[in-house]
Phi, psi and omega in degrees: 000325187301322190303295183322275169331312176290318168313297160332302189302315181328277175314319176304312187288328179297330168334287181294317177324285193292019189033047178284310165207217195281144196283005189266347192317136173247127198293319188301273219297320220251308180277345161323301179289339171299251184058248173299297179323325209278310186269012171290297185316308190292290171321339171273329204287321169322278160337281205285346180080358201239142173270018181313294180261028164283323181297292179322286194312310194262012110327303151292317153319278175318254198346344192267309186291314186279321223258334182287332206029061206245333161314144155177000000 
């Protein structure tokens, strides 16, 4: 899971280089919370049988990320 995370983190800092999103952001910090959001999400969607809430979680994450930047 860490390899993964660090992976997450990559792309979030190529984000912020290129300025896809705030440049205050802290990546580390951003992909820890995908994470925890991400196996949160599979465990209710595992439970409900639906991919409903994988589809939420990774809606609000991009939405969050890109368009509010309210992490930092």
């Amino acid at each position: 899971m860490q390899s993964w995370q660090v992976k997450i983190e990559k792309c979030l800092e190529l984000a912020r280089k290129s300025g896809e999103i705030n440049a205050k952001i802290n990546c580390k910090l951003l992909s820890e919370f995908f994470w925890l959001g991400w196996e949160g999400a599979v465990t209710r969607s595992k439970l409900l049988k639906k991919s409903e809430p994988l589809d939420t979680f990774i809606t609000v994450f991009i939405n969050m990320t890109i368009k509010y930047n309210v992490i930092s």
